[in-house]
C-alpha positions as a Python dict, from the first residue, in 0.01 Angstrom:
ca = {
    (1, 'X'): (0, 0, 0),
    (2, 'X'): (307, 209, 187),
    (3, 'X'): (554, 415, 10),
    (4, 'X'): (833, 598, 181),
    (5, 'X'): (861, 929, 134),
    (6, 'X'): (1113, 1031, -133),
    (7, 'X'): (1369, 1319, -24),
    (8, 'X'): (1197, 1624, -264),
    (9, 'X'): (938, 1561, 17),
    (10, 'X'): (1134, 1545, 305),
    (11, 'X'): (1277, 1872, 192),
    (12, 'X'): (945, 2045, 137),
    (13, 'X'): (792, 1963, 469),
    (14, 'X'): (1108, 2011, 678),
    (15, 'X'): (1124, 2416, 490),
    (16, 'X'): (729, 2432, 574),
    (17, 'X'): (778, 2346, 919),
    (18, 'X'): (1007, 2643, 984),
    (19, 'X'): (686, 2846, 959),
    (20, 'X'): (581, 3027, 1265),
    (21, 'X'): (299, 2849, 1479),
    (22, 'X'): (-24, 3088, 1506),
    (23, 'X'): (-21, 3238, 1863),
    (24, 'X'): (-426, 3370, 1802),
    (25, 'X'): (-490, 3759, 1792),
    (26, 'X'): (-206, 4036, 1981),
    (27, 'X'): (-437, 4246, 2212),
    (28, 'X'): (-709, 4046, 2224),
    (29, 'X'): (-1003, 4169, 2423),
    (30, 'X'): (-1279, 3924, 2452),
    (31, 'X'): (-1528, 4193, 2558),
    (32, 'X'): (-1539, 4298, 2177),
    (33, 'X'): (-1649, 3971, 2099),
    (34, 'X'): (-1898, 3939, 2355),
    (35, 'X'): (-2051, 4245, 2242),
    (36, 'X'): (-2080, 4108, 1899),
    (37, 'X'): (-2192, 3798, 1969),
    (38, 'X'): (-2492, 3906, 2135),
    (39, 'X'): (-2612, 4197, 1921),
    (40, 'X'): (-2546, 4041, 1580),
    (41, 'X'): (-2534, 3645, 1627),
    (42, 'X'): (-2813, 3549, 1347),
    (43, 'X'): (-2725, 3859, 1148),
    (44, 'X'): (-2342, 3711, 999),
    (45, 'X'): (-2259, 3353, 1056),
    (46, 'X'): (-1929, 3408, 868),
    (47, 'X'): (-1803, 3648, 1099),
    (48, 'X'): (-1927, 3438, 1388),
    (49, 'X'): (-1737, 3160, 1281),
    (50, 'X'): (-1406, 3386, 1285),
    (51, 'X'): (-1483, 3502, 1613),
    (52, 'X'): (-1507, 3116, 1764),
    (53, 'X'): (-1264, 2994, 1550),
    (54, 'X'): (-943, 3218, 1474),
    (55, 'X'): (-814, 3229, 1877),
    (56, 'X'): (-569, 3041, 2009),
    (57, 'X'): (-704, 2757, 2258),
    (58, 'X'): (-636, 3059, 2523),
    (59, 'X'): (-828, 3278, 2358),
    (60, 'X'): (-1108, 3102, 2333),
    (61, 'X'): (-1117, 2985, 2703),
    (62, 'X'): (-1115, 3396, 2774),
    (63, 'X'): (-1415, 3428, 2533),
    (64, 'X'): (-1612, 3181, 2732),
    (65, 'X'): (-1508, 3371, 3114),
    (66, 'X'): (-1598, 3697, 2940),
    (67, 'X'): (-1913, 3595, 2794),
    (68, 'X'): (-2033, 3421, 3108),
    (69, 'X'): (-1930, 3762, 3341),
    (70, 'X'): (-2107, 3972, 3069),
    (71, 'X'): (-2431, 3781, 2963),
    (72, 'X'): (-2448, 3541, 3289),
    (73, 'X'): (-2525, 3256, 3044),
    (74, 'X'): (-2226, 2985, 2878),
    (75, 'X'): (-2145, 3084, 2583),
    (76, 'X'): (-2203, 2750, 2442),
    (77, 'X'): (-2528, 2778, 2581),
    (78, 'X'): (-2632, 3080, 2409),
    (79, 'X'): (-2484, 2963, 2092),
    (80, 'X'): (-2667, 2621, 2099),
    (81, 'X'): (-3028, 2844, 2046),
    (82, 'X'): (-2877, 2967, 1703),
    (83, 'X'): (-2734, 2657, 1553),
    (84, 'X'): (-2788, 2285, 1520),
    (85, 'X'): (-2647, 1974, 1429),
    (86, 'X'): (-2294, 1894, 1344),
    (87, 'X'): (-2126, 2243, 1395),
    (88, 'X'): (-2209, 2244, 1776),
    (89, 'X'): (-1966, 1919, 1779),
    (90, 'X'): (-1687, 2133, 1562),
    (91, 'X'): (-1736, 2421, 1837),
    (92, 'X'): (-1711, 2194, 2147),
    (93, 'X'): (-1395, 1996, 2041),
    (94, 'X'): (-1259, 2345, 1959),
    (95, 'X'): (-1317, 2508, 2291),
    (96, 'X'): (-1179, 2199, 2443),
    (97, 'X'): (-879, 2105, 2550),
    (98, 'X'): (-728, 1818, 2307),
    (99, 'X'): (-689, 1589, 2635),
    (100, 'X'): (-1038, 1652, 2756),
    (101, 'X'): (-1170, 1601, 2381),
    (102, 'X'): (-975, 1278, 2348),
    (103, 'X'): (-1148, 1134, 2650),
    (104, 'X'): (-1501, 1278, 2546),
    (105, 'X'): (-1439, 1107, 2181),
    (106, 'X'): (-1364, 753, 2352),
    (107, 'X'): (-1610, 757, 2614),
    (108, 'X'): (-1904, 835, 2306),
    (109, 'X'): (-1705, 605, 2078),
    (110, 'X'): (-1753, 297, 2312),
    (111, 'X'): (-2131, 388, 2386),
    (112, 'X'): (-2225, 370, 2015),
    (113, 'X'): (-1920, 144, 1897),
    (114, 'X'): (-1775, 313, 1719),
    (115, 'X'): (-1426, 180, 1591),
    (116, 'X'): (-1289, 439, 1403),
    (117, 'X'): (-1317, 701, 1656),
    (118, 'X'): (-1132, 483, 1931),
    (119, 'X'): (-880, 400, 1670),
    (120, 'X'): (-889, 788, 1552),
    (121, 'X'): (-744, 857, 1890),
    (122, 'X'): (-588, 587, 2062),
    (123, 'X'): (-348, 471, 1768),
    (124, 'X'): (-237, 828, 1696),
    (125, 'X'): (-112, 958, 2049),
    (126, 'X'): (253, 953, 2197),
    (127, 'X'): (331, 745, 2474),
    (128, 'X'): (310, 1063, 2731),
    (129, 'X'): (-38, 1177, 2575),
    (130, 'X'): (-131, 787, 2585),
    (131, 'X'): (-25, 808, 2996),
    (132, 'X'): (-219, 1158, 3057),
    (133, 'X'): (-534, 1033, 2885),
    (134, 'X'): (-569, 698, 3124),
    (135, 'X'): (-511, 993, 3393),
    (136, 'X'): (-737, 1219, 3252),
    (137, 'X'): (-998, 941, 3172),
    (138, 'X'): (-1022, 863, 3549),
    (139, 'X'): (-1073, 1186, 3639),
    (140, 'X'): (-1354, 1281, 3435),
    (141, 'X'): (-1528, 914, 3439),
    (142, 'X'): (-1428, 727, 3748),
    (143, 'X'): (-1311, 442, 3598),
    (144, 'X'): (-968, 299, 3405),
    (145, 'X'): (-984, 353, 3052),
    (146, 'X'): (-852, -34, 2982),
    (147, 'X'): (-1165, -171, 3238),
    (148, 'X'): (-1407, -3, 2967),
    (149, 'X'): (-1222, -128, 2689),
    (150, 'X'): (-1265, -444, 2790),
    (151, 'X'): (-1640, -412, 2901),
    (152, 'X'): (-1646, -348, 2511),
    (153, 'X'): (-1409, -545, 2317),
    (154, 'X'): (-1271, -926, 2279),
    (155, 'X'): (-1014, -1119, 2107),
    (156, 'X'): (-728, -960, 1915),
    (157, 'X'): (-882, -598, 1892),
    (158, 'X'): (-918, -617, 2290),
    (159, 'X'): (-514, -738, 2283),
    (160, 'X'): (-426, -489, 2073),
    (161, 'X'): (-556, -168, 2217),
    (162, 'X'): (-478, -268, 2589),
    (163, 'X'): (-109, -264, 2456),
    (164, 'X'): (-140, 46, 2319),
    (165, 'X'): (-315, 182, 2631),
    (166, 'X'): (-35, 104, 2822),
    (167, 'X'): (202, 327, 2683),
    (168, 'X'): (526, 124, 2662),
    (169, 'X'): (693, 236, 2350),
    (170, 'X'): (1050, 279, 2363),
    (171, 'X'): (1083, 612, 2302),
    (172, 'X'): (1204, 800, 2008),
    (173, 'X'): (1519, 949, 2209),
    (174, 'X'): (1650, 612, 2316),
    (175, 'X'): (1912, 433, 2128),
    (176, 'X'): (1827, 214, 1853),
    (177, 'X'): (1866, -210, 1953),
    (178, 'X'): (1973, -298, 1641),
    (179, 'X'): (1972, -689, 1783),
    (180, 'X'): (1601, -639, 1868),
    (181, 'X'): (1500, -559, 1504),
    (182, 'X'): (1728, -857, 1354),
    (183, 'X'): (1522, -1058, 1636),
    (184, 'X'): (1205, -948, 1535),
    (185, 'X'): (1258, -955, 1175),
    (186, 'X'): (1384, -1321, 1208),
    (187, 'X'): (1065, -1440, 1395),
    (188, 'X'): (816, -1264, 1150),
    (189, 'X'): (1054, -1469, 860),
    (190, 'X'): (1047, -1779, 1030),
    (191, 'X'): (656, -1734, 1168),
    (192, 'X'): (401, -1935, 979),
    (193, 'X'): (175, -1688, 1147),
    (194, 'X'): (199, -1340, 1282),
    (195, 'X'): (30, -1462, 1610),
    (196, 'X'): (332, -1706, 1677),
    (197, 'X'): (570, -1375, 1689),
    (198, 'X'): (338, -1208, 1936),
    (199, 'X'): (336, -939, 1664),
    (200, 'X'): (92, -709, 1899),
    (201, 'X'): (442, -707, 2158),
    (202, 'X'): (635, -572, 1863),
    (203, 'X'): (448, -319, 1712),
    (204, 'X'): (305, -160, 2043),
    (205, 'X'): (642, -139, 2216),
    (206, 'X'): (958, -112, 1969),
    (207, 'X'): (1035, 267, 1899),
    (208, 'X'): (941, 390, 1540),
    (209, 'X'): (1244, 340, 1382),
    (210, 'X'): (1291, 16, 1523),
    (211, 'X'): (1001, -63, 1367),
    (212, 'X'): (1055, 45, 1057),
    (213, 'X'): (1399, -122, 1015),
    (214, 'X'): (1188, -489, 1070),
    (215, 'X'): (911, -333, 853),
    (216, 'X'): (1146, -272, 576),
    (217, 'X'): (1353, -590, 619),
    (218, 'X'): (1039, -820, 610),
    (219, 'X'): (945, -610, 269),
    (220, 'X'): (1226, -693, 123),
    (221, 'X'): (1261, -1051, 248),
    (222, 'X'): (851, -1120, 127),
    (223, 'X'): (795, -865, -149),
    (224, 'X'): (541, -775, 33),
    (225, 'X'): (475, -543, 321),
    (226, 'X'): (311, -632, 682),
    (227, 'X'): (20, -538, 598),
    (228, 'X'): (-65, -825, 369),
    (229, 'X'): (-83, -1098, 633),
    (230, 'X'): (-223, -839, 851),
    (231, 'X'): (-539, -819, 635),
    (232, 'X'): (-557, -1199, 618),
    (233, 'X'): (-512, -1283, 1001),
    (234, 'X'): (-688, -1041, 1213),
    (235, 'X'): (-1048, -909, 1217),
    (236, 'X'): (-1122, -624, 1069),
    (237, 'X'): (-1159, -385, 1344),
    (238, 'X'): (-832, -501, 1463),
    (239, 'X'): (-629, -474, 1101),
    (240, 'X'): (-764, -134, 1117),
    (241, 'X'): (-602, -17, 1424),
    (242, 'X'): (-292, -150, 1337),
    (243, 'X'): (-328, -19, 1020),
    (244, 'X'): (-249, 323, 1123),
    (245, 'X'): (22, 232, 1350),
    (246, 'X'): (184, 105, 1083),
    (247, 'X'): (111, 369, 867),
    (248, 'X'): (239, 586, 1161),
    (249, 'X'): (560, 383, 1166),
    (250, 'X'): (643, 470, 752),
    (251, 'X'): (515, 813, 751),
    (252, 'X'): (552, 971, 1105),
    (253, 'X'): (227, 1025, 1346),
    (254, 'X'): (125, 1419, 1162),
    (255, 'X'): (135, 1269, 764),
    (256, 'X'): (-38, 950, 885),
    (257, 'X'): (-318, 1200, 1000),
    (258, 'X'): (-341, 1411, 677),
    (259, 'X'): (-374, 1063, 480),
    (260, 'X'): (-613, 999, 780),
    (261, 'X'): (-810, 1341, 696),
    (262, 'X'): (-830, 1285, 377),
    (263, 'X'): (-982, 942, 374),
    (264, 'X'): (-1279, 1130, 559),
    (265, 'X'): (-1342, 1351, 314),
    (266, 'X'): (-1357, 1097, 63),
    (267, 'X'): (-1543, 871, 253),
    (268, 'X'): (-1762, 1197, 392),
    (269, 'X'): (-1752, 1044, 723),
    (270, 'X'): (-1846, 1416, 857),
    (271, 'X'): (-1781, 1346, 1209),
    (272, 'X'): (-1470, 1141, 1153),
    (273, 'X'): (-1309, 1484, 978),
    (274, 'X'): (-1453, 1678, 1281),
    (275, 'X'): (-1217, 1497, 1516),
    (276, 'X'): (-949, 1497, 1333),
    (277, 'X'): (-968, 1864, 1257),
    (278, 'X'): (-1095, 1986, 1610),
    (279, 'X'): (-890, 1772, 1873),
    (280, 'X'): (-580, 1845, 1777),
    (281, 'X'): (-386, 2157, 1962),
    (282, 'X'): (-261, 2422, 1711),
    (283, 'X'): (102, 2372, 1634),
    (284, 'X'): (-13, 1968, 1563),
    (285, 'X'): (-308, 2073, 1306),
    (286, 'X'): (-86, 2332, 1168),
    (287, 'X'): (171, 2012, 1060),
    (288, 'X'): (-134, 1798, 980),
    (289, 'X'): (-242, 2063, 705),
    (290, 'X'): (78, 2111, 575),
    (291, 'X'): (134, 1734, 494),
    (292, 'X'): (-189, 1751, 348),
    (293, 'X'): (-75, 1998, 110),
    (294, 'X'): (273, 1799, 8),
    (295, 'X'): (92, 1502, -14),
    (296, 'X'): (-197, 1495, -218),
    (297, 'X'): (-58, 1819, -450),
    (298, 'X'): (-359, 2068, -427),
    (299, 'X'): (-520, 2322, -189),
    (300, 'X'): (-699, 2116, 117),
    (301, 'X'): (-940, 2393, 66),
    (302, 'X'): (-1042, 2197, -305),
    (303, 'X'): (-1154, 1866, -92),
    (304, 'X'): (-1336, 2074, 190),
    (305, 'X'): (-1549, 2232, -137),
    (306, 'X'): (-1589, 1948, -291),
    (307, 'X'): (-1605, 1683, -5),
    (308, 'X'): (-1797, 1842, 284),
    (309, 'X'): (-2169, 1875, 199),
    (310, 'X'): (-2280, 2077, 528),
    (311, 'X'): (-2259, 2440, 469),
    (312, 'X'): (-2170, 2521, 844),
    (313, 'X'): (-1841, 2266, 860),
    (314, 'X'): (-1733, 2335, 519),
    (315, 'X'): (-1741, 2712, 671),
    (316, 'X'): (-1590, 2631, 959),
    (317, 'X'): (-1315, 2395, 793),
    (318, 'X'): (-1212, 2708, 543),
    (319, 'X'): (-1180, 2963, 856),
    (320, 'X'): (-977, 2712, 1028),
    (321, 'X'): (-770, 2611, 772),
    (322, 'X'): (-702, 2994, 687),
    (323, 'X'): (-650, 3078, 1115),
    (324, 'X'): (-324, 2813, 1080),
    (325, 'X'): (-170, 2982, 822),
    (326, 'X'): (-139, 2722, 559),
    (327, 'X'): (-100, 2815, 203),
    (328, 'X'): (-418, 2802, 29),
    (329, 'X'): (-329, 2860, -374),
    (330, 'X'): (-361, 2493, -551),
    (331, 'X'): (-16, 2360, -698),
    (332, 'X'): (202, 2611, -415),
    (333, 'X'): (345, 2265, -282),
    (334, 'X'): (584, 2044, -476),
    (335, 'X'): (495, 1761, -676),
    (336, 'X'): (512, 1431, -507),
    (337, 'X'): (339, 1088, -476),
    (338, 'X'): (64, 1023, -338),
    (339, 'X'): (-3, 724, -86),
    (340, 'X'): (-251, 454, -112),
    (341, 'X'): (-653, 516, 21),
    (342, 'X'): (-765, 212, 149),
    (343, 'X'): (-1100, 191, 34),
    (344, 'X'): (-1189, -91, 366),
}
């Protein structure tokens, strides 16, 4: 189910980060745009799509003042009389900031319940983007993100993502307690079950590596990894969550994600690969895309084409994908393994 990442990779995506970060267009004057926009917006949809897309989150908010001053209408607004459906999502998260569009995602998520978007967001954030969401979710919503998790959720899934909510990670700077993991990994031995260990404790609040030192000593100890009796003891909405933190813990949070993104496309969960394309902040999706291409040893642009049956998003995904400079030729990333795709 988990495979470490051999060093050819390591190698690869360590050289590919090197790669500038985009930074959106030198000179930009919004007031071209504008012009554009309202003169030609059902004649080119492509070009259209560059002008929302290819700006830097900056950018974009200086569209949106400049179209407003100009036309005395939102932008969004305007656009909304031209196109429907799914691609007005893609456009919002876009012109959003990623905090905002976290909080948005949840707060829909637990109206509908939808799992996989909570977990899409709460399982993947850092402990200080964990702390300025439950900041951010007040502000927007009145209320404490944990008091609407558990207006919506019971039992071990409830447990789970309250721990995460709270942000308590040791963090990735400290120094490793080596006692800690040959604590942990003794309990998990000796457990007959994971909820005698208080396994939710370990994995929401022991740093990464600490983690993965247990991780890899109960592997080795079992011949299995932890995500065997995870899959046997908790529900399914709650193996899912932790899941990806574990995941998170043997890849890293941005190659997690492009195994994430890819399980959309197969799965053609539409608005699942919306999120994960749209709410992430340049420099992250930038990463994201180049895992994507190390991992699964083709152009991302291949799965878009053959994954994404909408016209619009499979548009939009291209022109994005292009705007964060990632190479786009199949077979220009070296040849390495590729992880498991849970089919659950």
């Amino acid at each position: 189910l988990i495979h470490t990442p051999n060093a050819k990779f390591q190698q690869l995506t360590a050289q590919n980060m090197k790669a500038p970060m985009v930074a959106g267009i030198p000179g930009y004057d919004p007031n071209d745009d504008v012009d554009y926009i309202r003169k030609n917006l059902k004649k080119d949809k492509f070009k259209l799509f560059e002008i929302l897309f290819l700006k830097s989150i900056n950018q974009r908010r200086e569209l949106e003042v400049a179209f407003k001053k100009k036309e005395k209408k939102e932008l969004f607004t305007f656009i909304k009389s031209y196109l429907k459906g799914s691609i007005l999502d893609l456009i919002a998260f876009c012109y959003m900031q990623p905090l905002d569009a976290d909080c948005y995602i949840i707060k829909k998520a637990l109206r509908a319940g939808d799992n996989v978007a909570i977990t899409d967001v709460l399982c993947f954030r850092s402990n200080s983007e964990l702390i300025a969401l439950n900041e951010r979710y007040v502000e927007l919503f009145k209320k404490d993100l944990d008091e609407d998790l558990r207006a919506e959720f019971t039992g071990d899934h409830l447990k789970y993502l309250l721990a995460v909510v709270k942000a308590e990670r040791v963090k990735p700077e400290e120094k490793i307690n080596f006692e800690e993991i040959k604590q942990d990994l003794a309990d998990l031995l000796r457990a007959n079950s994971l909820e005698d260990t208080d396994f939710t404790n370990i994995i929401t609040k022991r740093s990464y590596k600490e983690l993965r030192g247990t991780l890899k000593g109960y592997e080795k100890q079992k011949g299995t990894n932890i995500l065997t009796p995870l899959y046997k003891q908790c529900t399914p909405k709650c193996y899912e969550a932790m899941e990806v933190t574990v995941r998170n813990v043997y890849y890293g949070r941005q190659h997690a994600l492009a195994i994430r993104l890819h399980e959309s496309f197969v799965r053609r969960n539409e608005m699942q690969s919306i999120r994960l394309y749209a709410s992430r902040n340049t420099e992250d999706l930038q990463q994201i895309l180049l895992y994507y291409h190390a991992t699964y040893k083709h152009s991302i642009i291949e799965d878009i084409e053959r994954y994404i049956g909408n016209p619009d998003i499979r548009m939009a995904f291209i022109i994005l994908t292009k705007g964060n400079g990632v190479p786009l030729r199949p077979g220009s990333c070296a040849k390495v393994g590729s992880p498991h795709v849970s089919n659950g």
